[in-house]
C-alpha positions in Angstrom: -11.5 13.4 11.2 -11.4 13.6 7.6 -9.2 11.9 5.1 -7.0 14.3 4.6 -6.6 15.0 7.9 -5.8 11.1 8.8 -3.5 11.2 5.8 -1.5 13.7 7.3 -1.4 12.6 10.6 -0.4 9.1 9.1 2.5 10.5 7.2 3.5 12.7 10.0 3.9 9.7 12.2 5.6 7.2 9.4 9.2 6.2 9.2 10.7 2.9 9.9 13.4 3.2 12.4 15.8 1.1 11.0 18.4 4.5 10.2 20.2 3.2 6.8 19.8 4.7 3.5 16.5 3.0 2.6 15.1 5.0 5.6 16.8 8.2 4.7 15.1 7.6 0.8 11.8 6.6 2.8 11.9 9.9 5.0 12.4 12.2 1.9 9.6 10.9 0.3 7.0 11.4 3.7 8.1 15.3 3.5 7.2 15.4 -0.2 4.0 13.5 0.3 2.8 16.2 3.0 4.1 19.2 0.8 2.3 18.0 -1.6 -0.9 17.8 0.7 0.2 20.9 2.4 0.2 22.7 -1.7 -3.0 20.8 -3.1 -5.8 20.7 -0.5 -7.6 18.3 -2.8 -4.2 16.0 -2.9 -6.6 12.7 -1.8 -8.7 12.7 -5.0 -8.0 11.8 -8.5 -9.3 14.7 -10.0 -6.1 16.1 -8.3 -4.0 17.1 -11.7 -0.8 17.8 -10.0 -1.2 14.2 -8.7 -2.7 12.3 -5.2 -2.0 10.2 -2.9 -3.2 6.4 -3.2 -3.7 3.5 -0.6 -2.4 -0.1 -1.5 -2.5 -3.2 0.5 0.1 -6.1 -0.3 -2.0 -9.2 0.8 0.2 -12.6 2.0 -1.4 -15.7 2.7 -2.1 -17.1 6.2 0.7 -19.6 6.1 3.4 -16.1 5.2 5.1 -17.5 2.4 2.9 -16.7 -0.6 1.6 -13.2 -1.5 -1.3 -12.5 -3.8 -0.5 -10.3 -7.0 -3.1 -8.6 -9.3 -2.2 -8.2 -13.5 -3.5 -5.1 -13.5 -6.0 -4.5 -16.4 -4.5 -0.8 -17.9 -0.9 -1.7 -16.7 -0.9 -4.6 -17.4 1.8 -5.2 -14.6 1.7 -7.8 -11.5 1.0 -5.3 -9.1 -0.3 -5.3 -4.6 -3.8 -4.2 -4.5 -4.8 -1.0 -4.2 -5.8 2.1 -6.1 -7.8 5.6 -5.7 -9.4 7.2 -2.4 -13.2 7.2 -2.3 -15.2 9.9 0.0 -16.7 6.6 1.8 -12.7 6.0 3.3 -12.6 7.1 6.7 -8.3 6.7 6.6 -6.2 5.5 4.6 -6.3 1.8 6.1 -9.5 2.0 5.8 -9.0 3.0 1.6 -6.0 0.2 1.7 -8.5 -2.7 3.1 -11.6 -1.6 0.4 -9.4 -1.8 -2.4 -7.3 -5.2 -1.1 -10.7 -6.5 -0.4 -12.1 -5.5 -4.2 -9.0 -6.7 -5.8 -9.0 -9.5 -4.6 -12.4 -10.5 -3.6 -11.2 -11.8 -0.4 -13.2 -11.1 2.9 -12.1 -10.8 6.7 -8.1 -8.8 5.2 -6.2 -7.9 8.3 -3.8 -4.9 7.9 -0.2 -5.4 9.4 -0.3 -3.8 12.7 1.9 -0.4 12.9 0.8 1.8 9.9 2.0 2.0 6.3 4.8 -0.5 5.5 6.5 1.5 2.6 5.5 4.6 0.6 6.2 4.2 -3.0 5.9 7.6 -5.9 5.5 6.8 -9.3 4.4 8.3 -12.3 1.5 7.0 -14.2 -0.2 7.6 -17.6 -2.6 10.6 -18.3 -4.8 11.7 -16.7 -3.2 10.8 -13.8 0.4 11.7 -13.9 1.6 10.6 -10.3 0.4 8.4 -7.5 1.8 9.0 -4.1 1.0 4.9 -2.8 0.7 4.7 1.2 1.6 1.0 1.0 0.2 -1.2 3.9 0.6 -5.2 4.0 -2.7 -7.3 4.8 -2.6 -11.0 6.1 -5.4 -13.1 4.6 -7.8 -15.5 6.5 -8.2 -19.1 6.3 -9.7 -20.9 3.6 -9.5 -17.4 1.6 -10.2 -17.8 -2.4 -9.4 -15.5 -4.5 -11.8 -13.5 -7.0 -10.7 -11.6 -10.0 -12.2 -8.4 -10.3 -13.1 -6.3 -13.4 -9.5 -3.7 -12.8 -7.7 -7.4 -13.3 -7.0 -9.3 -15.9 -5.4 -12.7 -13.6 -4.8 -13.1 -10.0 -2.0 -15.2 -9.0 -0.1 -16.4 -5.6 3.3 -16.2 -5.9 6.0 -17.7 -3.2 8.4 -14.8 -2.0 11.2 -16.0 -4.0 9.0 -15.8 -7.0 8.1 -12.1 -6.9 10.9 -11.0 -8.3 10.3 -13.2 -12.2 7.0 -11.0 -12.4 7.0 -7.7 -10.6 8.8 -4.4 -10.3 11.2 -3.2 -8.5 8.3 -1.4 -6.4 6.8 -4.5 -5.7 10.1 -6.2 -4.7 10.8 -3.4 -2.6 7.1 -3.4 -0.7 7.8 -7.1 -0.2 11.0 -6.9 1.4 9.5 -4.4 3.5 6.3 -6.4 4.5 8.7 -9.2 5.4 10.6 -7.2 7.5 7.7 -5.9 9.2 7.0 -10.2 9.8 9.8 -11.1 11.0 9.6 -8.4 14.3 8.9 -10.1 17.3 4.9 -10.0 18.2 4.5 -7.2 20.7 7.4 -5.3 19.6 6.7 -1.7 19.0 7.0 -0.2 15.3 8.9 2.9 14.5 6.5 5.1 13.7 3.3 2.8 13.9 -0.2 3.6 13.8 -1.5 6.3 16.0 -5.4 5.4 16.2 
């Protein structure tokens, strides 16, 4: 299966379940992703001028209370990490895990089981213009230490209630949502989870 085709199937299958207006916001945003796809066969890849999709991971320590940001080096915002498809990504997990991995420089990431924990659109500088970020959630391993990577300029754990001093609305958003997807009961099933 290629990328594209994983991508699609991903986003076909996406949507949280929960039914309130988050989920109504979430749901117009998986149609525009896959019109876009559907319009702009080459919709994975940067070189995409009418914009592409993206895979991000939001990585939270063993212990669940802390999540690891990156100050990104062109932004320079406290961002998740995650960034561009390659043509070595097999899905979009598999895109999500590199970069959380390359960010971070931590081994042995575990994606959140159940798929994508939020999608997230925003514009970005030239060339660029627009990212379409599958946003996934990755728990790290024990005795994980950080490493900053050349696209950072500081890495930093932050407690939950600390996110929102430093980061975004996107990133507070992507948290709440990565908590959320926590707090379910192990074994319960997730709206729209992975299909693999």
């Amino acid at each position: 299966m290629s990328l594209y085709d994983d991508a699609v199937l991903v986003l076909k299958g996406y949507g949280d379940g929960t039914g309130d207006d988050a989920a109504a916001e979430q749901d117009e945003l998986r149609q525009a992703y896959l019109d876009h796809l559907a319009a702009h066969p080459d919709g994975m890849w940067k070189a995409c001028g009418a914009g592409h999709l993206t895979a991000s991971a939001l990585v939270v320590d063993p212990a669940r209370e802390r999540v690891l940001l990156t100050l990104h080096r062109k932004l320079a915002m406290w961002l998740q990490m995650g960034g561009h498809c390659e043509p070595g990504d097999v899905s979009l997990e598999a895109a999500a895990l590199r970069e959380a991995a390359e960010e971070s420089g931590i081994a042995g990431l575990t994606l959140l089981p159940g798929g994508p924990v939020r999608l997230d659109r925003h514009p970005i500088p030239p060339p660029c213009h627009v990212h379409f970020d599958v946003q996934y959630a990755a728990i790290a391993p024990e005795g994980a230490v950080e490493a900053i990577s050349d696209e950072s300029l500081d890495l930093r754990w932050y407690g939950y209630d600390e996110v929102a001093d430093v980061a975004d609305a996107s990133v507070r958003r992507l948290l709440a949502a990565t908590r959320a997807r926590l707090a379910r009961p192990a074994g319960q099933a997730v709206p729209g989870g992975d299909r693999s």
